[in-house]
C-alpha atoms as a printed R data frame, in Angstrom:
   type eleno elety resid chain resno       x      y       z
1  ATOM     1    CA   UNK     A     1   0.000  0.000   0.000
2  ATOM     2    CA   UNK     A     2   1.143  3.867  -0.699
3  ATOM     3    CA   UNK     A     3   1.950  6.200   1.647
4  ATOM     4    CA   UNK     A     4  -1.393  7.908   0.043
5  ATOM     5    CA   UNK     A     5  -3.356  5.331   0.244
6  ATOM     6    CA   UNK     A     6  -2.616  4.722   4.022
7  ATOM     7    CA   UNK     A     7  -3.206  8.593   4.456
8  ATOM     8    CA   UNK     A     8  -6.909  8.038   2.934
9  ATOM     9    CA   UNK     A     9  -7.254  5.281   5.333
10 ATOM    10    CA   UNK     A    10  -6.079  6.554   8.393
11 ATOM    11    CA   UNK     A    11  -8.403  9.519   7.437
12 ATOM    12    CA   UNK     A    12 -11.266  7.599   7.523
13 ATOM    13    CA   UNK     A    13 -10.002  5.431  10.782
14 ATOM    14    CA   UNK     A    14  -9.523  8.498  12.963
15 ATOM    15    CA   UNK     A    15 -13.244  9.381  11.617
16 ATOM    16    CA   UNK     A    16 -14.545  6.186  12.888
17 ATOM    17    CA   UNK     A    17 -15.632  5.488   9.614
18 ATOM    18    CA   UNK     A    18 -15.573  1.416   8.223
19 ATOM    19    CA   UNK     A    19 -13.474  1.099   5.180
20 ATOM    20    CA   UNK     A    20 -15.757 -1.413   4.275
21 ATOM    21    CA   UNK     A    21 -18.899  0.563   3.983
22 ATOM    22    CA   UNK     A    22 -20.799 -0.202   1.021
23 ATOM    23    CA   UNK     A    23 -22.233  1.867  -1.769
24 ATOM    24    CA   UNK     A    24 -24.930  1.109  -4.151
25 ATOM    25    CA   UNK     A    25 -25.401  1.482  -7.836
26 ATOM    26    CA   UNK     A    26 -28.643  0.524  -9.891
27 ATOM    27    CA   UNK     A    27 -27.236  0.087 -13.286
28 ATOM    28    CA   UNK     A    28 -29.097 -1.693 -16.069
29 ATOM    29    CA   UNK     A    29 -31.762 -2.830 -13.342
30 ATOM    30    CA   UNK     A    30 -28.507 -4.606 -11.453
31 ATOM    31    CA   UNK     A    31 -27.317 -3.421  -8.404
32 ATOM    32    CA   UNK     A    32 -23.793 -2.895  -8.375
33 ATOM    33    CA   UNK     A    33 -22.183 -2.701  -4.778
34 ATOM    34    CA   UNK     A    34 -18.680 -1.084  -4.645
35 ATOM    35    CA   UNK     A    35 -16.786 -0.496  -0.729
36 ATOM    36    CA   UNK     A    36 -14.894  2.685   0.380
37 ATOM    37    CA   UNK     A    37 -11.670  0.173   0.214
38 ATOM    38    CA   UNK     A    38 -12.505 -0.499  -3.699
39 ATOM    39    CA   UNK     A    39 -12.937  3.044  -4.466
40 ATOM    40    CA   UNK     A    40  -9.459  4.080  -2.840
41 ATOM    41    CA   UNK     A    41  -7.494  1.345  -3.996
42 ATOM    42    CA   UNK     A    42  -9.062  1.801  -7.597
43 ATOM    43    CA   UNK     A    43  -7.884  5.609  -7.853
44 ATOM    44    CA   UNK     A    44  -4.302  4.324  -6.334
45 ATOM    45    CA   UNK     A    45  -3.866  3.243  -9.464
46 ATOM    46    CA   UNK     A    46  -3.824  6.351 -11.070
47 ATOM    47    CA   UNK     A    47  -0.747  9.005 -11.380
48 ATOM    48    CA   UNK     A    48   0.631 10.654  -7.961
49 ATOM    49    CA   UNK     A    49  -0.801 13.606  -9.282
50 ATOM    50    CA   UNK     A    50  -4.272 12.050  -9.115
51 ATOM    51    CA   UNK     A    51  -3.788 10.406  -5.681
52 ATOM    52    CA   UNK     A    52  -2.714 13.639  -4.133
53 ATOM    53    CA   UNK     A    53  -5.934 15.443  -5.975
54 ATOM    54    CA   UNK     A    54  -8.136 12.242  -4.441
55 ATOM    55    CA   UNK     A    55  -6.672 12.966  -0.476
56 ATOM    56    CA   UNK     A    56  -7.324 16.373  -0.784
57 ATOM    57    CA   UNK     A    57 -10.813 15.894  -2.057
58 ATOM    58    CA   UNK     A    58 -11.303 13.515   1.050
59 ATOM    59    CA   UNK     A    59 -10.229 15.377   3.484
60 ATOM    60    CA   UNK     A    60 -11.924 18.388   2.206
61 ATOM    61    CA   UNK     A    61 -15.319 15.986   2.444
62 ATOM    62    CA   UNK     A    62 -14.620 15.171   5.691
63 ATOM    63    CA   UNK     A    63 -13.553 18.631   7.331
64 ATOM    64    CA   UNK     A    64 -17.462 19.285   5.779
65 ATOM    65    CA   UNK     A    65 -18.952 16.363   7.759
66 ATOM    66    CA   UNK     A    66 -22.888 16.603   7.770
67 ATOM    67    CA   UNK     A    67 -22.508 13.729   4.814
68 ATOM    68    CA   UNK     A    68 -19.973 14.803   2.837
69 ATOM    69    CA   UNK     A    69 -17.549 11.632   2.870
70 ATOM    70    CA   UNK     A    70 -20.828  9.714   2.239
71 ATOM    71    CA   UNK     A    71 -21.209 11.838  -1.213
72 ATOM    72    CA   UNK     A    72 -17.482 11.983  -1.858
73 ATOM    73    CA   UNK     A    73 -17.607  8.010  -1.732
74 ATOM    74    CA   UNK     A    74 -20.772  8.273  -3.987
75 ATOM    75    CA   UNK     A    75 -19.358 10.748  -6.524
76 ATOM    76    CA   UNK     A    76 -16.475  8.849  -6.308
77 ATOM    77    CA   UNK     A    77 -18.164  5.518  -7.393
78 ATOM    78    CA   UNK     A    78 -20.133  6.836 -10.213
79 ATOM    79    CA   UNK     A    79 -17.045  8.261 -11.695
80 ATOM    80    CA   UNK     A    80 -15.522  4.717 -11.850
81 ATOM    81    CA   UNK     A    81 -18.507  2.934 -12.750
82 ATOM    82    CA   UNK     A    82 -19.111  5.837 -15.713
83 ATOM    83    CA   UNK     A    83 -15.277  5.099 -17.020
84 ATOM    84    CA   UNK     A    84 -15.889  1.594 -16.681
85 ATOM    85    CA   UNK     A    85 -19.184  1.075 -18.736
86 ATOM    86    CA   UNK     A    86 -17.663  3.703 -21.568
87 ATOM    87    CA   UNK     A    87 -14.680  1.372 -21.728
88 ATOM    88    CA   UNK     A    88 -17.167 -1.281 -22.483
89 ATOM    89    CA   UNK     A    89 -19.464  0.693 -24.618
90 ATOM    90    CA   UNK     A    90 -19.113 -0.807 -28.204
91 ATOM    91    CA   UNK     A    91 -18.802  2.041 -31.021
């Protein structure tokens, strides 16, 4: 694990928030259930740039609190479910 990535975590620890907490997704009439954990470990694999851009945005959500890691998670999600399906999407 980055040092990033441990940041993101230990952000969420000290929260008392679960790394493991869940998101759904309705897509195509399927439910598509992604965790906190996948979400951070999916934009790890992006450029440091991007990682550094991703801890800011989380702490940022957090320092908001009334919901905002909740919707960072969410916004999060859809932005990795979006790039999936338009890799999939057949031209």
């Amino acid at each position: 694990m980055n040092e990033i990535a441990f940041k993101c975590r230990e952000l969420l620890s000290k929260e008392g928030i679960d790394i493991l907490s869940q998101i759904d997704f309705k897509i195509n009439d399927k439910i598509k259930t992604v965790t906190f954990e996948y979400i951070i470990d999916t934009f790890m694999m992006s450029s440091h740039e991007s990682q550094l851009i991703f801890l800011a945005a989380l702490q940022k959500s957090i320092n908001s609190k009334e919901g905002g890691v909740e919707k960072f998670f969410e916004g999060m999600g859809q932005l990795l479910l979006m790039t999936h399906l338009s890799k999939n999407i057949e031209v």
